[in-house]
N, CA, C and O atoms as a Tripos MOL2 file, in Angstrom:
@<TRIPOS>MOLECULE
protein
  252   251    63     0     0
PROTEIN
NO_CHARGES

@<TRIPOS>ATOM
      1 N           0.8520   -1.1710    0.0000 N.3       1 UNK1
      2 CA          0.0000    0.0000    0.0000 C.3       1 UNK1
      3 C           0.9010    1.2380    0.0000 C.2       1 UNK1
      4 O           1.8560    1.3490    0.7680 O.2       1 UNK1
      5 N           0.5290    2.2090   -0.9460 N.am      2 UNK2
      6 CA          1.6060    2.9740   -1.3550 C.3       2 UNK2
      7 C           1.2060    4.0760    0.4340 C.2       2 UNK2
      8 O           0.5810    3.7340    1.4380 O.2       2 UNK2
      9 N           1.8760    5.3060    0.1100 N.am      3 UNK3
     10 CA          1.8010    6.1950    1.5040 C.3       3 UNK3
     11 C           0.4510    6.8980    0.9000 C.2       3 UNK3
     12 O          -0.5690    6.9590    1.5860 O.2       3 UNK3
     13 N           0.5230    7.4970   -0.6160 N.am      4 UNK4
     14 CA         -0.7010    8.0640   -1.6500 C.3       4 UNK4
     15 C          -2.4290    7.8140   -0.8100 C.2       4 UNK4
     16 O          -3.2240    8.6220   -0.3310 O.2       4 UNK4
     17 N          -2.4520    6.2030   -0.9620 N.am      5 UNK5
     18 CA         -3.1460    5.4040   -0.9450 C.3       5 UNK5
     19 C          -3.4260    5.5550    0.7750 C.2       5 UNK5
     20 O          -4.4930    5.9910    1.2070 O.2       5 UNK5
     21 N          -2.5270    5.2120    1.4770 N.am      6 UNK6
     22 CA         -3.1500    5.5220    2.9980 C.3       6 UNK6
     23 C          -3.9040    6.8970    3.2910 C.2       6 UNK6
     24 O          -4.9260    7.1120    3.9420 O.2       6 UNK6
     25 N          -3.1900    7.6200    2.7000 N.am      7 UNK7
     26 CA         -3.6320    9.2090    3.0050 C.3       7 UNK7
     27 C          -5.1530    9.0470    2.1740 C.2       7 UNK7
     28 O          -6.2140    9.0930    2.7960 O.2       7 UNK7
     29 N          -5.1080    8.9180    1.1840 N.am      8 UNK8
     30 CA         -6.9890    8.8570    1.2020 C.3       8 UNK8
     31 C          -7.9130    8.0160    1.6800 C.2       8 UNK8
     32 O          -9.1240    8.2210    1.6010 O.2       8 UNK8
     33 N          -7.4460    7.1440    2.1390 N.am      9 UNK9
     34 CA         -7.9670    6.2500    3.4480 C.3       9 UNK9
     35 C          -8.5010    6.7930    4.1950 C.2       9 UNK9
     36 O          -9.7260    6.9150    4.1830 O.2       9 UNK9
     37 N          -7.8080    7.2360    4.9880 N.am     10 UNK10
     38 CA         -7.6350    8.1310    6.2140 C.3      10 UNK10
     39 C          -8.1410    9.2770    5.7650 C.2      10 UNK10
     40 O          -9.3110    9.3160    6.1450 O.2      10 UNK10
     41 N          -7.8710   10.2380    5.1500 N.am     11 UNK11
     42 CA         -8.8900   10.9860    4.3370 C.3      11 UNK11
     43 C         -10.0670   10.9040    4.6430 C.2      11 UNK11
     44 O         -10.6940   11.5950    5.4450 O.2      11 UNK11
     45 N         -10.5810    9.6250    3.6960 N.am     12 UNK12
     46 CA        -12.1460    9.6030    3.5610 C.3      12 UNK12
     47 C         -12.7640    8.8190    4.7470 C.2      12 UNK12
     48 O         -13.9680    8.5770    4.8240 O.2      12 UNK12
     49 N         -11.8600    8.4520    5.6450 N.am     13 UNK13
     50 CA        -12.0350    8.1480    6.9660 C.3      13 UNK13
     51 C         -12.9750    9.4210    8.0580 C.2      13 UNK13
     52 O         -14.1510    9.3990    8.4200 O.2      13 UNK13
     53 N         -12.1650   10.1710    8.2650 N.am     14 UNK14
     54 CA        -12.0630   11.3370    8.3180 C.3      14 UNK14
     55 C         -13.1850   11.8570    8.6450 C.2      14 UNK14
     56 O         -13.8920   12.0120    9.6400 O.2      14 UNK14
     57 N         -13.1570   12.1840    7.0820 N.am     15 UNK15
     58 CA        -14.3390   13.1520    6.5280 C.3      15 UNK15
     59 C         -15.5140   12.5680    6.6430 C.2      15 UNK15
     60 O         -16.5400   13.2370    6.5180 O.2      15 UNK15
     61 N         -15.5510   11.1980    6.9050 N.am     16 UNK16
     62 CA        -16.7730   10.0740    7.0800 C.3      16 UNK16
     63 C         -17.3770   10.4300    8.4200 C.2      16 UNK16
     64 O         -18.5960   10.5740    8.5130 O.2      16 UNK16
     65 N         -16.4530   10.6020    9.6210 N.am     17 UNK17
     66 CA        -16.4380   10.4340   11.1020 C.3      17 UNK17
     67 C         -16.6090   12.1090   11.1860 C.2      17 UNK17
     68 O         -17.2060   12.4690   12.2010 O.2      17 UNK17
     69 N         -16.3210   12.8360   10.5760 N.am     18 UNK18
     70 CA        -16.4920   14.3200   10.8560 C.3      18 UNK18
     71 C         -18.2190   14.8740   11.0360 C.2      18 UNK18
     72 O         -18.9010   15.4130   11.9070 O.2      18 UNK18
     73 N         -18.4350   14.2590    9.3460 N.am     19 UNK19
     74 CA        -19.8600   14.6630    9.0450 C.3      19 UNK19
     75 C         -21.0170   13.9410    9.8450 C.2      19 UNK19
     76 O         -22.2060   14.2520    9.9150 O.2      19 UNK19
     77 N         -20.4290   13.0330   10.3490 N.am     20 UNK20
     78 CA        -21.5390   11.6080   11.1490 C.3      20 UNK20
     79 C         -21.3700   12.6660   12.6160 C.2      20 UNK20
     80 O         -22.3840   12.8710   13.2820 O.2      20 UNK20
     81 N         -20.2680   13.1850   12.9640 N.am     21 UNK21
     82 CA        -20.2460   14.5220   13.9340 C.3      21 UNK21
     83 C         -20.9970   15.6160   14.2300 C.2      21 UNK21
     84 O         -21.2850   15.9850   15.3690 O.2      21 UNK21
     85 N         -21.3960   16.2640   12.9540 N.am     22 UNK22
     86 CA        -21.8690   16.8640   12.7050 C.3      22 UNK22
     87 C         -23.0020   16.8890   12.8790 C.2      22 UNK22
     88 O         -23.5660   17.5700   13.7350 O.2      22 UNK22
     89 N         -23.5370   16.1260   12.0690 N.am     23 UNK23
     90 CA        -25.4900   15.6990   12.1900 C.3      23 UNK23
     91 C         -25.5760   15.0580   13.4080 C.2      23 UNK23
     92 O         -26.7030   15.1330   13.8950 O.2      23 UNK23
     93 N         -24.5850   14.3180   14.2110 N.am     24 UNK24
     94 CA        -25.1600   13.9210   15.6140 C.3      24 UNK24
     95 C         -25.2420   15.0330   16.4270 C.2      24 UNK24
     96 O         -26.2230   15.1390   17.1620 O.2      24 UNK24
     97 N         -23.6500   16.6060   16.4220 N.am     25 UNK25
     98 CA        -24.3530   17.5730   17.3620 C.3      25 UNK25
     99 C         -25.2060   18.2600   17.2290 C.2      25 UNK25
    100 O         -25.7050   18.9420   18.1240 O.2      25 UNK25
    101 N         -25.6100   18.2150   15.8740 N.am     26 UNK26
    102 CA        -26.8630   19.1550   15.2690 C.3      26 UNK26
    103 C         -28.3490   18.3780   15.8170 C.2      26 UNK26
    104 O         -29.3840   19.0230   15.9880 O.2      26 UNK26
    105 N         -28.2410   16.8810   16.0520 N.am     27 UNK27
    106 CA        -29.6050   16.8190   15.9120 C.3      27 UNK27
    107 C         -30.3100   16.5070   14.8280 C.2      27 UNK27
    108 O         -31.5200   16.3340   14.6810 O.2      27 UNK27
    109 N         -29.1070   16.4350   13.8320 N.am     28 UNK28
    110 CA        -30.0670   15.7590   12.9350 C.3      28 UNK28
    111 C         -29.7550   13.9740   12.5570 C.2      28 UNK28
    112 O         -30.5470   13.3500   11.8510 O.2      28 UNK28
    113 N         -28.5140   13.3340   13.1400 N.am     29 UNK29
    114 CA        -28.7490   12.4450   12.9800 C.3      29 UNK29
    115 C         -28.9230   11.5840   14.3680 C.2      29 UNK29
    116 O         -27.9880   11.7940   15.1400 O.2      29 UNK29
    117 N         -29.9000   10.6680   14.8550 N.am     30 UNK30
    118 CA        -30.4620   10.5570   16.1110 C.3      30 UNK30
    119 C         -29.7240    8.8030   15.7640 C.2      30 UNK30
    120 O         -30.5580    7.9450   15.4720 O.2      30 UNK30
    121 N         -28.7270    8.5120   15.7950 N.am     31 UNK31
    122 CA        -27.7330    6.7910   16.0820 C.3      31 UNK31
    123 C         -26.5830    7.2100   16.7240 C.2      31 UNK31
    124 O         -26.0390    8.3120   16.6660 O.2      31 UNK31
    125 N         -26.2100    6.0410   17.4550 N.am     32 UNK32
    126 CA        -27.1160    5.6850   18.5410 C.3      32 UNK32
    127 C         -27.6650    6.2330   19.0990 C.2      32 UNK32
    128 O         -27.1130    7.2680   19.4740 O.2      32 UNK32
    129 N         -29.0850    6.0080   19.5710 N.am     33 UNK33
    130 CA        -29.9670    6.5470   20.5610 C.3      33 UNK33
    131 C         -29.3700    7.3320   21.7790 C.2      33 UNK33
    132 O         -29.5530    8.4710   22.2090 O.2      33 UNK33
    133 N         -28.5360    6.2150   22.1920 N.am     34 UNK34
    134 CA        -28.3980    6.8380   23.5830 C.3      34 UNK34
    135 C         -26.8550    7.6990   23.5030 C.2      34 UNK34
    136 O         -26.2150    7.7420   24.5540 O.2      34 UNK34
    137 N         -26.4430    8.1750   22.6340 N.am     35 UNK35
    138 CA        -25.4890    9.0920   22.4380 C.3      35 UNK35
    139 C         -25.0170    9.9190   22.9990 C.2      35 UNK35
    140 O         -26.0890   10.4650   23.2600 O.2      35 UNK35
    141 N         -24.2320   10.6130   23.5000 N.am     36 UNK36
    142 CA        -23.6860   11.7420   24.4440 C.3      36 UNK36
    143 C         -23.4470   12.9020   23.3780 C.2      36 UNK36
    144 O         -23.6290   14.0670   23.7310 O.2      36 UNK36
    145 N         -23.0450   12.6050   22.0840 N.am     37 UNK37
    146 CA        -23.0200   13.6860   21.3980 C.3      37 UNK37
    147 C         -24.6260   14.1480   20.4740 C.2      37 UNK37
    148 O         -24.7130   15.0060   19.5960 O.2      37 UNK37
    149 N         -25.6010   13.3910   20.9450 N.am     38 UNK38
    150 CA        -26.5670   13.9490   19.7730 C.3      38 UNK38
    151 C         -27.3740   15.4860   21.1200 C.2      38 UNK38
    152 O         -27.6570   15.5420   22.3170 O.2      38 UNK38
    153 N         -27.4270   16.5420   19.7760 N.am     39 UNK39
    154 CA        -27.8400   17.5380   20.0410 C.3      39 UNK39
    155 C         -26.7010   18.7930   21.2290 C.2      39 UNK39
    156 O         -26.9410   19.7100   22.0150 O.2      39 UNK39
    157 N         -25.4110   18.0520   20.6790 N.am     40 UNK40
    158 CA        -24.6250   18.7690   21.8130 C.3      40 UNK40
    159 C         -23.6480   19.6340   20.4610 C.2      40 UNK40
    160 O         -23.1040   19.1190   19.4840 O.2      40 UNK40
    161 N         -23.6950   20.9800   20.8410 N.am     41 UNK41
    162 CA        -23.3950   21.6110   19.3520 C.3      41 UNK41
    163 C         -21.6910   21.7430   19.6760 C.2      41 UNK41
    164 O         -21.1400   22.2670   18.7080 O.2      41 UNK41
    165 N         -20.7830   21.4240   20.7160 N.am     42 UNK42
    166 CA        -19.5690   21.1430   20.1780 C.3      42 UNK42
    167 C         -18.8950   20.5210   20.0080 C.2      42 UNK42
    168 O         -17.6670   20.5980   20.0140 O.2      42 UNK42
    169 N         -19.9030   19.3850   19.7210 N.am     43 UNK43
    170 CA        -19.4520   17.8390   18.3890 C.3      43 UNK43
    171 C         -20.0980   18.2050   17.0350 C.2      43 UNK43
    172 O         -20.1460   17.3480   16.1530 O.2      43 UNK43
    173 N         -20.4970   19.1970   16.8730 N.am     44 UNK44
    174 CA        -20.6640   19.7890   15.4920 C.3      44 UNK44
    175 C         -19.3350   20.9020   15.1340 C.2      44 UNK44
    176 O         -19.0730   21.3820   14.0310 O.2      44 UNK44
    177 N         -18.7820   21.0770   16.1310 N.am     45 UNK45
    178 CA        -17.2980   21.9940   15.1800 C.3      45 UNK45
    179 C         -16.3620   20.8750   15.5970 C.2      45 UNK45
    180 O         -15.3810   20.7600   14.8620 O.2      45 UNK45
    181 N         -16.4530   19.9320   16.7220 N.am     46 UNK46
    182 CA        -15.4680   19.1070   15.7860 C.3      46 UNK46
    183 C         -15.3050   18.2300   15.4190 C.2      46 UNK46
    184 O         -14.3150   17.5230   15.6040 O.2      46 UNK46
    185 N         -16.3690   17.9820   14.6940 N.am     47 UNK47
    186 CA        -17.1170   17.4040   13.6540 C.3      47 UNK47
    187 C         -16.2830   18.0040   12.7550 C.2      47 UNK47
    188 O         -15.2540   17.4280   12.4030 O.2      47 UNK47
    189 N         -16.7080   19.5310   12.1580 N.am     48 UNK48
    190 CA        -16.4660   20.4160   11.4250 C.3      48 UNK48
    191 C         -14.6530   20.5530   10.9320 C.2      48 UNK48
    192 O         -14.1480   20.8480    9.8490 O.2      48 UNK48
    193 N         -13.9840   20.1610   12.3770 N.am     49 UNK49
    194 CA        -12.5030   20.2580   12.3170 C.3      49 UNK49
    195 C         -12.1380   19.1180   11.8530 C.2      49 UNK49
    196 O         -11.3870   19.2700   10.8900 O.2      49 UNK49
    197 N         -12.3900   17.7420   12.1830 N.am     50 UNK50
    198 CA        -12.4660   16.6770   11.7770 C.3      50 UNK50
    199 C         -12.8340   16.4530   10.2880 C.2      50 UNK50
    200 O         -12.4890   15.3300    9.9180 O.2      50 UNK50
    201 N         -13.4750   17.2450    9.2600 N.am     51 UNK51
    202 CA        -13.9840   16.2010    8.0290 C.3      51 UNK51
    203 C         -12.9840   17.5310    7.4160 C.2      51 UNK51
    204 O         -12.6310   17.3520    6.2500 O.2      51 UNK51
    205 N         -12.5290   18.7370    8.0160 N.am     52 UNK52
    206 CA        -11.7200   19.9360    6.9470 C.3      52 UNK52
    207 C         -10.3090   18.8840    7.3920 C.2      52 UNK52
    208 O          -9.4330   18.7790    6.5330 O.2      52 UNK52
    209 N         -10.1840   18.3750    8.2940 N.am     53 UNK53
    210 CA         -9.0000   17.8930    8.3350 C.3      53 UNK53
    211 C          -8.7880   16.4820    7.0540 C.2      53 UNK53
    212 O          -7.8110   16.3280    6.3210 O.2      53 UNK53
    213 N          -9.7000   15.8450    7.1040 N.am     54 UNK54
    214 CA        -10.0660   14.7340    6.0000 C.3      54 UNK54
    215 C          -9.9010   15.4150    4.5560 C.2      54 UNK54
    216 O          -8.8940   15.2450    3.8670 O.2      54 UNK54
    217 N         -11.0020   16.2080    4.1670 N.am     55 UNK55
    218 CA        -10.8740   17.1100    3.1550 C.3      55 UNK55
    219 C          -9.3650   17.3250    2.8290 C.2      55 UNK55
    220 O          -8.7970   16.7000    1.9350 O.2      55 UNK55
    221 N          -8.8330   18.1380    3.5210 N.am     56 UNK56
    222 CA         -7.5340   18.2500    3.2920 C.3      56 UNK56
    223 C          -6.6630   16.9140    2.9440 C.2      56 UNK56
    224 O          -6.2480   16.9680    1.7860 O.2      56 UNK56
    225 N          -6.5020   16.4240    3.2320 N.am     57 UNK57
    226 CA         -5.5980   15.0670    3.4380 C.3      57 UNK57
    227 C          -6.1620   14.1900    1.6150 C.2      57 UNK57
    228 O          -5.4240   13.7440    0.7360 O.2      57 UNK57
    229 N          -7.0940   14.2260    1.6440 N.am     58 UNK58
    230 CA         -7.7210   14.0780    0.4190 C.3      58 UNK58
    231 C          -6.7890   14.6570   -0.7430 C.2      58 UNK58
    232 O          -6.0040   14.1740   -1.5580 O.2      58 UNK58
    233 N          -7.3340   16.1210   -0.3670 N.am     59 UNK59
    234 CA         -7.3060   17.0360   -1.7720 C.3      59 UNK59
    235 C          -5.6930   16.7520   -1.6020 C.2      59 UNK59
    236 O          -5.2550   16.1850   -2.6030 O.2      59 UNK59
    237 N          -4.6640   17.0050   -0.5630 N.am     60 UNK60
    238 CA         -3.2490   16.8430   -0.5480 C.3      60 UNK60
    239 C          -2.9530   15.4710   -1.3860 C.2      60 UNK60
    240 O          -2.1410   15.5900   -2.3040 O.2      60 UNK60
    241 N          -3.5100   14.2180   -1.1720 N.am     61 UNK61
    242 CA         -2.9840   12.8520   -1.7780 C.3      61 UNK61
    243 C          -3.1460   12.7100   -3.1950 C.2      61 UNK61
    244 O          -2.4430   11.9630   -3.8760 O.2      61 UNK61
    245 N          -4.3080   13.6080   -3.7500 N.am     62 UNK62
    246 CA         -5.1070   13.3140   -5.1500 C.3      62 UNK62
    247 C          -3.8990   14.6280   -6.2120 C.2      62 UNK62
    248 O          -3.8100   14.5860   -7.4390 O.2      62 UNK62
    249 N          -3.0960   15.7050   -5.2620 N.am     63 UNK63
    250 CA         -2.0930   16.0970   -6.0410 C.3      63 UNK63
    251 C          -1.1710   15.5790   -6.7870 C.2      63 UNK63
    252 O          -0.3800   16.3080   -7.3870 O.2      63 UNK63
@<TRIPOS>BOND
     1     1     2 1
     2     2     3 1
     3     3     4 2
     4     3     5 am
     5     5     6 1
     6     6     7 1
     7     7     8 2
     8     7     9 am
     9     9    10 1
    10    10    11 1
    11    11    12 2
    12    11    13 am
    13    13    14 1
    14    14    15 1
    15    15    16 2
    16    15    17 am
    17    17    18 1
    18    18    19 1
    19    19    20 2
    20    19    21 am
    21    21    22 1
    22    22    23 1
    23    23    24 2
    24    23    25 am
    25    25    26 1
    26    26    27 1
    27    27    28 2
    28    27    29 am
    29    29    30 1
    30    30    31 1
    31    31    32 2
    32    31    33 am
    33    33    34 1
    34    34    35 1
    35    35    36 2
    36    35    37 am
    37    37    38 1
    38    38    39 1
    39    39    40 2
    40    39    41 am
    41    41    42 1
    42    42    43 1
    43    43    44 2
    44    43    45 am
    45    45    46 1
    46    46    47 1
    47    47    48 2
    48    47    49 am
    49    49    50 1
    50    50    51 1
    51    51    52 2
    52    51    53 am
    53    53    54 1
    54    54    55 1
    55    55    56 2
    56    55    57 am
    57    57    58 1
    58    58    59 1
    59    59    60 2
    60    59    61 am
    61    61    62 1
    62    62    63 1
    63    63    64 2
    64    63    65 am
    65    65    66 1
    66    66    67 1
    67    67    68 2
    68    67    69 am
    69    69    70 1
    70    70    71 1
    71    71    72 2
    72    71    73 am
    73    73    74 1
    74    74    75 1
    75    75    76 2
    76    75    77 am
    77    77    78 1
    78    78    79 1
    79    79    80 2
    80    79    81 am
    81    81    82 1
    82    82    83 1
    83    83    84 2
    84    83    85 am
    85    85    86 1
    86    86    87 1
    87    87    88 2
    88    87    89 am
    89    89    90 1
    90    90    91 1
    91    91    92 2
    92    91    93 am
    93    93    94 1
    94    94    95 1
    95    95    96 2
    96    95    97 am
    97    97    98 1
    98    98    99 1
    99    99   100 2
   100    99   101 am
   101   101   102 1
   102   102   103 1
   103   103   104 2
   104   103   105 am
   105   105   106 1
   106   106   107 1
   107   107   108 2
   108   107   109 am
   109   109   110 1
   110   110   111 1
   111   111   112 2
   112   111   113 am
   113   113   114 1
   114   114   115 1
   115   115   116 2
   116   115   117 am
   117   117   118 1
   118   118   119 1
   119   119   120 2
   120   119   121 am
   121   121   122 1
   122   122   123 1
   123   123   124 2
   124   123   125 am
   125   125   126 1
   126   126   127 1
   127   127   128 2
   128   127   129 am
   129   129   130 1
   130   130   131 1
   131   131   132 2
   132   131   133 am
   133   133   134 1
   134   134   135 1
   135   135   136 2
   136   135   137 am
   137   137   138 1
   138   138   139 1
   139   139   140 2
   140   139   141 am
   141   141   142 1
   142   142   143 1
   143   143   144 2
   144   143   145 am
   145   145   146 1
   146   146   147 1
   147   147   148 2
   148   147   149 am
   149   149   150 1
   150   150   151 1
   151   151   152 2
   152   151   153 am
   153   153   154 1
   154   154   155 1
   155   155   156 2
   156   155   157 am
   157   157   158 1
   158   158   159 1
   159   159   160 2
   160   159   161 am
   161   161   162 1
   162   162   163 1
   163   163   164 2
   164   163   165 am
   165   165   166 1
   166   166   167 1
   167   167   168 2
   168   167   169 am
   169   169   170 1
   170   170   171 1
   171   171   172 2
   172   171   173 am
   173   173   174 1
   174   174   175 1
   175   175   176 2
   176   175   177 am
   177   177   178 1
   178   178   179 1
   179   179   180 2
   180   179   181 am
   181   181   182 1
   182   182   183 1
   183   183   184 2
   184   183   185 am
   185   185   186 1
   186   186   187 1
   187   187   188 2
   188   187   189 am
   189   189   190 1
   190   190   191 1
   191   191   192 2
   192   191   193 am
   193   193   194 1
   194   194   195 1
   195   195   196 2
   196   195   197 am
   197   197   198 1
   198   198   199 1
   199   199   200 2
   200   199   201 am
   201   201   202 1
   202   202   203 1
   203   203   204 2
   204   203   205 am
   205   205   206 1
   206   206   207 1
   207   207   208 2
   208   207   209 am
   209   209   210 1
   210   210   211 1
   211   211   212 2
   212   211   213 am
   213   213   214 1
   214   214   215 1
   215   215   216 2
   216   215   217 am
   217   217   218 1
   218   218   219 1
   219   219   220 2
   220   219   221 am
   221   221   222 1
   222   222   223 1
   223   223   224 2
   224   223   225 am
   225   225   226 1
   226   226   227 1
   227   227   228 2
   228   227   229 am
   229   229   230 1
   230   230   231 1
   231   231   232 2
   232   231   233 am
   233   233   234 1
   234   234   235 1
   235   235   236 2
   236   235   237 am
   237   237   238 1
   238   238   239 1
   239   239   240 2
   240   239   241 am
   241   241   242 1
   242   242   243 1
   243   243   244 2
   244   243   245 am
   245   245   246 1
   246   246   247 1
   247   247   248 2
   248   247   249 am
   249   249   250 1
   250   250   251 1
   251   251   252 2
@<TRIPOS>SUBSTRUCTURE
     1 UNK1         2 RESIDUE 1 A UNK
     2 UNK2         6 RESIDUE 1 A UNK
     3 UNK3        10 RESIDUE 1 A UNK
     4 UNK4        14 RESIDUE 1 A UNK
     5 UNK5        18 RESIDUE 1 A UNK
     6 UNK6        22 RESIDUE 1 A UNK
     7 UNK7        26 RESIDUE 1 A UNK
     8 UNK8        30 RESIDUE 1 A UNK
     9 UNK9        34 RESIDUE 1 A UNK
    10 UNK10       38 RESIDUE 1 A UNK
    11 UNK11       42 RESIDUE 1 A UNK
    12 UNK12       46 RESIDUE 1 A UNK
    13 UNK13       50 RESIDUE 1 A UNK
    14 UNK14       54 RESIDUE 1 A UNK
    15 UNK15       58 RESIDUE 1 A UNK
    16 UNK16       62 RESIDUE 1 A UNK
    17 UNK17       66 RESIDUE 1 A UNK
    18 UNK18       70 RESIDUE 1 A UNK
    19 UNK19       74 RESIDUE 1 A UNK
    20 UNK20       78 RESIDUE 1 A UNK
    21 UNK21       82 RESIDUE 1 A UNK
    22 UNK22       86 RESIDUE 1 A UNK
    23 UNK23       90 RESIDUE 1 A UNK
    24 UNK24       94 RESIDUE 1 A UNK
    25 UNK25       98 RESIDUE 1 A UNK
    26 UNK26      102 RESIDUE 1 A UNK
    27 UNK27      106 RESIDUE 1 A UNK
    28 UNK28      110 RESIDUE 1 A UNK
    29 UNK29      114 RESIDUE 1 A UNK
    30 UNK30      118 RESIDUE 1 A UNK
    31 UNK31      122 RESIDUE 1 A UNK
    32 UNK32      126 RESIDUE 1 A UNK
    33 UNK33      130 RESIDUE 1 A UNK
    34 UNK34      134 RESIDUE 1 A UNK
    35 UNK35      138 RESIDUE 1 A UNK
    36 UNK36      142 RESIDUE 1 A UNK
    37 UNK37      146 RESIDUE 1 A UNK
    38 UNK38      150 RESIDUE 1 A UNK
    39 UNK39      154 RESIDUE 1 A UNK
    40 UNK40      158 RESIDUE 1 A UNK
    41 UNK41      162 RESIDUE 1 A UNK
    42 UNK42      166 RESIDUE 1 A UNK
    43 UNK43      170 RESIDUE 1 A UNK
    44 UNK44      174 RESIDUE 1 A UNK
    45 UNK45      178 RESIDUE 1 A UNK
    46 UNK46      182 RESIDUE 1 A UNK
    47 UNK47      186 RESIDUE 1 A UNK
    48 UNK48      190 RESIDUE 1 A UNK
    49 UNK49      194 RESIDUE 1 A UNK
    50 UNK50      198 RESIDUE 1 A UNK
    51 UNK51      202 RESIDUE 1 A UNK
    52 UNK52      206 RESIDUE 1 A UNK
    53 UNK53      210 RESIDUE 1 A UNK
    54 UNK54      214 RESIDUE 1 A UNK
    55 UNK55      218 RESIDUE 1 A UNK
    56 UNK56      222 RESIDUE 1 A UNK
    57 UNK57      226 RESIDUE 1 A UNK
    58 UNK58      230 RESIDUE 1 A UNK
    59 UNK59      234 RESIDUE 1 A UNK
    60 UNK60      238 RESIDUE 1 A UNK
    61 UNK61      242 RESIDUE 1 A UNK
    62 UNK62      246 RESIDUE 1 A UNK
    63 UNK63      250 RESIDUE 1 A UNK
């Protein structure tokens, strides 16, 4: 596995676990039920820090 290849892994890792962040502190995505982060809004920025960090790592590997 080249280093290329990990980095968008991890990447789209990332950016997977960021946005699933996001909609859980927002409230809009309600899994698991019994969650500590749903509706708690600062697992929505870092959420937010989490998928720009993915994003990045992305757009850096696909150069």
């Amino acid at each position: 596995m080249s280093f290329r290849t990990l980095l968008l892994i991890t990447g789209f890792v990332g950016l997977a676990i960021g946005l699933l962040w996001i909609g859980q502190g927002l409230g809009l995505i309600i899994w698991p039920q019994e969650s500590f982060m749903i509706r708690q809004t600062e697992w929505a920025l870092y959420g937010a820090v989490v998928a720009a960090v993915g994003l990045g790592l992305v757009v850096w590997a696909r150069r």
